[in-house]
N, C-alpha and C positions, 0 to 999 in steps of 0.2 A: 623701371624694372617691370618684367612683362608680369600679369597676372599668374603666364602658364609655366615658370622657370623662377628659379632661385638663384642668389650665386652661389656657385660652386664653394663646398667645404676645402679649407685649407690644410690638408696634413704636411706640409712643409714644414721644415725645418728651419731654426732661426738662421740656418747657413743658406736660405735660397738667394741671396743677391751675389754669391759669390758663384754659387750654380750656375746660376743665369750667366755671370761674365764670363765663366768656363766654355756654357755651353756657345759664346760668340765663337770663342775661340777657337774651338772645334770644327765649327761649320766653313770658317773659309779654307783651313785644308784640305778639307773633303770637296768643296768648290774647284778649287785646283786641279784634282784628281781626277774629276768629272769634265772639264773643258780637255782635260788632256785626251781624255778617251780610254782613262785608266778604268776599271771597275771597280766600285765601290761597293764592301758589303752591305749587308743590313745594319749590324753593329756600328758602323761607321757613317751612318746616314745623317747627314746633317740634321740639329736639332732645332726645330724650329724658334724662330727667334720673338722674343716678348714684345708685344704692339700695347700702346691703351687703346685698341679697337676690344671692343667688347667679343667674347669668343663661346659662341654655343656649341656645344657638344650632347649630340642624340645615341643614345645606344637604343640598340637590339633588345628588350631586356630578353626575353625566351631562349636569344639565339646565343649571349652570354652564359644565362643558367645553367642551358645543357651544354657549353661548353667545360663550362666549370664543374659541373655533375660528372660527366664521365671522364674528366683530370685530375679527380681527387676519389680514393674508395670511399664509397658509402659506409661501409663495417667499423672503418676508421674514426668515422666523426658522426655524432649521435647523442643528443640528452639521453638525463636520465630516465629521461620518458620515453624514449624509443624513439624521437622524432630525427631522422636524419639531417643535417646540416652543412653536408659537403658543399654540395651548389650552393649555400647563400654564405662560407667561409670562402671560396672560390672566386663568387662573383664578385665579393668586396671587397679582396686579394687586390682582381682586378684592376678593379674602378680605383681603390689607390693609387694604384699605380700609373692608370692613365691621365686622372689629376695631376698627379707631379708631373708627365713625362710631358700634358698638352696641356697643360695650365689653362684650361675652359672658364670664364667667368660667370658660367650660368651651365646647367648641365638637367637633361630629361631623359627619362629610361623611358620606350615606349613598349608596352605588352599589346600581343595578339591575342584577342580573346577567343577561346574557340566558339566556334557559330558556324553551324550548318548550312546556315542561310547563304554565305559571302558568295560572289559574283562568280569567283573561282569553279564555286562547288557545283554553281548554276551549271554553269558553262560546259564543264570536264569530270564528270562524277566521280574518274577514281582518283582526283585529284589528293594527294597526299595517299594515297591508297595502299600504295608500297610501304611504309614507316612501319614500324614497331611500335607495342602500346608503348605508352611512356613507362618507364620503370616505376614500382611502389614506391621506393627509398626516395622516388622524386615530392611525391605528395609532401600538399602544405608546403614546401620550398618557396615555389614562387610568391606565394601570400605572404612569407616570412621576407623575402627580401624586400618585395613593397614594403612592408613596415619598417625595415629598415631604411627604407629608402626617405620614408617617412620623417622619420626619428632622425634622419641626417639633415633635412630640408632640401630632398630631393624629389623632384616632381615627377611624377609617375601617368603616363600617359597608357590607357586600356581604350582598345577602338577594335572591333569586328573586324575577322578577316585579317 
């Protein structure tokens, strides 16, 4: 096992071997439909099939958070302390979800840390210049879902840029 990765938490269910045989079955009709030159939705996309090759899985974290920030209201979801919790209910939504759907045997969330410095900023000054400040309701999120990520035994990668 690598130093920089874990394996992946299992929220499965005691029915995943049955899952698993389902989703075989799945994928050859949707194979079918595909050699024919039928089109094939998203929904219908074949499931990928379980290897014992070992499967890492890297996320986005920043690019999850604010997806999951601004697809949940902030006003909604809140301690009692006022600290918002949308993005880190959102992003762990997520990440359940894509454990069951890509069953990953090891899994690392990578953050961009902000830094003035990065090659980017050299290069092209208004690089990101166009954005909007980050929303307040966002504060503290990201440092709460690392700890969470923590608290799961998921490895969290922060690198500049």
């Amino acid at each position: 096992m690598s130093e920089t990765t874990k394996p992946a938490p299992s929220p499965l269910s005691a029915d995943a071997t049955a899952a698993e045989n389902a989703s075989v079955l799945v994928a050859e009709p949707v194979q079918r439909l595909r050699r024919s030159g039928a089109e094939v939705s998203a929904t219908e996309a074949p499931v990928i099939p379980i290897t014992d090759q070992p499967r890492l899985m890297v996320l986005d974290g920043h690019s999850m958070a604010f997806r999951a920030f601004f697809a949940l209201p902030a006003d909604k979801f809140s301690t009692s302390n006022g600290q918002h919790t949308n993005a880190i209910h959102g992003f762990t939504s997520m990440l359940i979800n894509l454990i069951k759907e890509q069953k990953p045997t090891h899994i690392a969330v990578a953050f961009d840390v902000s830094d003035e410095t990065t090659h980017r900023k050299a290069e092209y000054s208004d690089y990101k210049g166009g954005r909007n400040e980050t929303p307040r309701e966002m504060s503290g999120q990201i440092d709460l879902i690392d700890k969470v990520m923590g608290a799961w035994g998921i490895k969290t990668i922060k690198q500049p840029g």
